[in-house]
N, C-alpha and C positions, 0 to 999 in steps of 0.2 A: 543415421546420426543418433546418437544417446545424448537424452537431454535429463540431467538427474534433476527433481522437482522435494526439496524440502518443504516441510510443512506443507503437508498434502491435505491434512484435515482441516484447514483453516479456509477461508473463503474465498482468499485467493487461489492456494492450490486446488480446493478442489473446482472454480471458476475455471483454470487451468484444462485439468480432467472432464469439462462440460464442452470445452472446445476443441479437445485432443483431435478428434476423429478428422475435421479441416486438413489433420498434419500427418496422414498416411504416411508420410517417409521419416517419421521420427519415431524413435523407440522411447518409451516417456517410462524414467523409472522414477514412482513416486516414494517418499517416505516421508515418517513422521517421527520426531522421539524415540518411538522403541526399536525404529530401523535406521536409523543413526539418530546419536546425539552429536547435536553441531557444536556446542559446548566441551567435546572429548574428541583431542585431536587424534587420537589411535580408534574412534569408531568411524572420522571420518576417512581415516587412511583406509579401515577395511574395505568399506561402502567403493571408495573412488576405484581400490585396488580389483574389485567386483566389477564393475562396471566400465570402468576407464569411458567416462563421461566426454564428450564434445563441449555441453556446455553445461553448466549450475546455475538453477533457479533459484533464490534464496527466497523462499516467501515466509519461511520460519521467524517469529519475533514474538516477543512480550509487549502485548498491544494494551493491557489493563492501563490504561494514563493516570486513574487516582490513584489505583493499589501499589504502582510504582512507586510513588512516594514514600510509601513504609516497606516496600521488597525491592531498596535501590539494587542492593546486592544480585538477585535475582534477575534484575532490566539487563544489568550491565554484565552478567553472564551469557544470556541470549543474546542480547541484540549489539553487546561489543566483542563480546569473549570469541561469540560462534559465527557473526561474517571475519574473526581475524585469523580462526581457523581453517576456516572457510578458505581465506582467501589464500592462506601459505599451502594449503592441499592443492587448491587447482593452479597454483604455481607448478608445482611439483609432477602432475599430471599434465601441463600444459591446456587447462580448459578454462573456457573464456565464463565468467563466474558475472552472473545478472541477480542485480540485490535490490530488493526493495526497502524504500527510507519513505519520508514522510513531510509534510510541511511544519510538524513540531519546532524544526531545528531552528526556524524563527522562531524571532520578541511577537512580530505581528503588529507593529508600529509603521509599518510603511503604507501609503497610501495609492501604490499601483503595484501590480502584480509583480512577486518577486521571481529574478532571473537565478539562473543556477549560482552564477557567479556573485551574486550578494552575499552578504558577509553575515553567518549564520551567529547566532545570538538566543539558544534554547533556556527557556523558561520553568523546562519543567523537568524532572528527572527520567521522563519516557524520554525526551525530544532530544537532555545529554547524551543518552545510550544510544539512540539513534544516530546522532551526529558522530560518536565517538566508533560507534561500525564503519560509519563511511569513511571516515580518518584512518582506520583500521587496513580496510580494505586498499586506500591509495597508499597506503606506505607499504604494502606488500607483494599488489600485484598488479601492475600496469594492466593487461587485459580484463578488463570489467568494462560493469554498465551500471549504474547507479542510478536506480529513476526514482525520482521523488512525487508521492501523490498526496491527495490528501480527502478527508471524508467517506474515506470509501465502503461501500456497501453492497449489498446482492442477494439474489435468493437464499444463498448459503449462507452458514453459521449466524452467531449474533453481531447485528450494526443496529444501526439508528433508523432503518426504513422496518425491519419486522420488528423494535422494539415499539413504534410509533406504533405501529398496526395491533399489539398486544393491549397497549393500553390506552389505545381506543373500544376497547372489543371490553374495555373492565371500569371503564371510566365514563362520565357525562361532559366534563371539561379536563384541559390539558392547559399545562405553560410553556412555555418555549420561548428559549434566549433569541432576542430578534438583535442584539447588537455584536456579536461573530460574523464574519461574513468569512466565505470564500465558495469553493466548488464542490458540488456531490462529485463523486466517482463511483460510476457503474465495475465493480472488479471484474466482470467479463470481459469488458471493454480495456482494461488494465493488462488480462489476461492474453486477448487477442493482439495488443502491442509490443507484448513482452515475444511473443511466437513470430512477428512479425520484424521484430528486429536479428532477432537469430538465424533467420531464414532470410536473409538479405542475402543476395547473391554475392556479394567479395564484401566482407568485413575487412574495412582497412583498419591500420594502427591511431588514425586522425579520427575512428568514430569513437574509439574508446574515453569513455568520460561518466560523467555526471549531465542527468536529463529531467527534465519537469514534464508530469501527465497527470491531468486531467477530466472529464470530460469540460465542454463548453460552457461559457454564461458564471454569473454571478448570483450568489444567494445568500440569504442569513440561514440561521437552523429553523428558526420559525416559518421563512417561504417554503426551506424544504419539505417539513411537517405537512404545511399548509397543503403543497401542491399534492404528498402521496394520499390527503384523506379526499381531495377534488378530482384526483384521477381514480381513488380506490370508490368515490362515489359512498364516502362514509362521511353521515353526520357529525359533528361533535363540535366544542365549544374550545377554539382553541385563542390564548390569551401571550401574547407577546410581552416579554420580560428582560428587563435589563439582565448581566451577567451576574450583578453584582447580588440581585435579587433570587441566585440559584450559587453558594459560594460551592466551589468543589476544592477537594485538596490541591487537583492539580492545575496551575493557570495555563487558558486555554489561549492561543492566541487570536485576538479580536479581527486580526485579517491576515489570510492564508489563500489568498487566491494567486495562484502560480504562474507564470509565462509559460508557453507552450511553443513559442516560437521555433526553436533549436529544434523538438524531434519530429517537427513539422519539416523543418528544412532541410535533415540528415537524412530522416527516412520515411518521408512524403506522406507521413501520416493524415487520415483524415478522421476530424475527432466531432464524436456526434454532443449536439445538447443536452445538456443533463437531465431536460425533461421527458426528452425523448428517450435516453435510455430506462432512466425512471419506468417510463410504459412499460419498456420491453423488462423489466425484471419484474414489477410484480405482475407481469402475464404470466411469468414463468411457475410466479407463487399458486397461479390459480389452475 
């Protein structure tokens, strides 16, 4: 089985490539940018026509949430232009195309975990271009998977768990928005259910959809902080702060904690706590 993996350099893809080896019977072709752009529908026609993929990973996106603001153009290039490409190529190839979205596409006004099916309501110009992929993608190609996550982090590239670690290692005190709430997500663990859905033994046409992942448990950014400097066994002085008392360009939304119900019950997943993943990435750091 050929499984083409966009955006290889980013932390999911190469999260991806950190648990390839589990998947001895898949042939994993990674690329980035300069080996397709998903944004140009004749690089992705060469690529597919090379390859003739089984399935498409999309982990390729324009993840900057402030800088979106002043490069809307840019967001909605990647993250609508190129799952819409995306998604008319593996029509065409018949391959079943797995995209990664986000909890942006909420306001973040609801007060229990949102289900797939609630009615998206994005705030910010990353979380439009987000929503407007996925819109992209259902109006083109019935065969997908659409998993929405949110917070997510890992030993790879840059997130909010080595940026915490940085400036701790530079600073005596920190602040930290303690009024956002929702889930960390460990991207291996993202990584390892994305491989785990593809690798289901009969993919029926009933599982094709839209999916919420996670890891477990509830938190603001400041427990998350909190818990990586108590597990990292690092000093420092850290200070809980309203939202409003850190403005950024782009609004974040105040609660983004997801249902996980559906890809518990489709594909028996079993989703560890986010503290416990937590351990296990920055083990990996050390």
């Amino acid at each position: 089985m050929v499984v083409l993996v966009t955006g290889a350099n980013g932390q999911l893809g190469q999260s991806i490539q950190f648990i390839a080896d589990k998947h001895p019977n898949i042939q994993f072709v990674y690329t980035d940018f300069q080996e397709m752009d998903i944004t140009n529908l004749e690089s992705c026609q060469t690529v597919f026509s090379k390859y003739k993929p089984q399935f498409c990973i999309n982990t390729a996106a324009y993840t900057a949430v402030d800088k979106a603001e002043s490069e809307a153009e840019k967001a909605q290039l990647i993250n609508a232009i190129g799952p819409e490409n995306l998604a008319k190529i593996c029509k065409e190839f018949d391959t079943i195309l797995v995209h990664i979205s986000t909890d942006f596409i909420f306001d973040g006004t609801s007060k229990t975990p949102y289900l797939e099916s609630d009615i998206p309501n994005p705030q910010s110009v990353y979380g439009q271009t987000k929503l407007d992929g996925e819109i992209a993608i259902q109006k083109n190609w019935e065969k997908h998977f659409i998993v929405r996550t949110s917070w997510v982090y890992s030993q790879f590239a840059n997130n909010f768990m080595k940026t915490m670690l940085r400036l701790a290692s530079e600073r005596d005190n920190l602040s930290v928005v303690n009024d956002q709430i929702g889930t960390p997500t460990n991207a291996v663990d993202l990584a390892d259910v994305l491989l785990n859905i593809i690798t289901k033994d009969e993919i029926q046409i009933s599982h094709f959809g839209t999916y919420n992942f996670s890891n477990e448990g509830v938190c603001s950014w400041y427990d998350f902080a909190n818990e990586i400097f108590h597990q990292s066994k690092i000093s420092i002085h850290l200070n809980p702060i309203p939202t409003e008392a850190y403005p950024t360009p782009a609004k974040r939304p105040a609660y983004s904690v997801l249902d996980k119900t559906k890809i518990k019950k489709v594909f028996g997943v079993l989703i560890k706590d986010w503290k416990e993943s937590l351990k296990e990435s920055l083990n990996q750091l050390n």
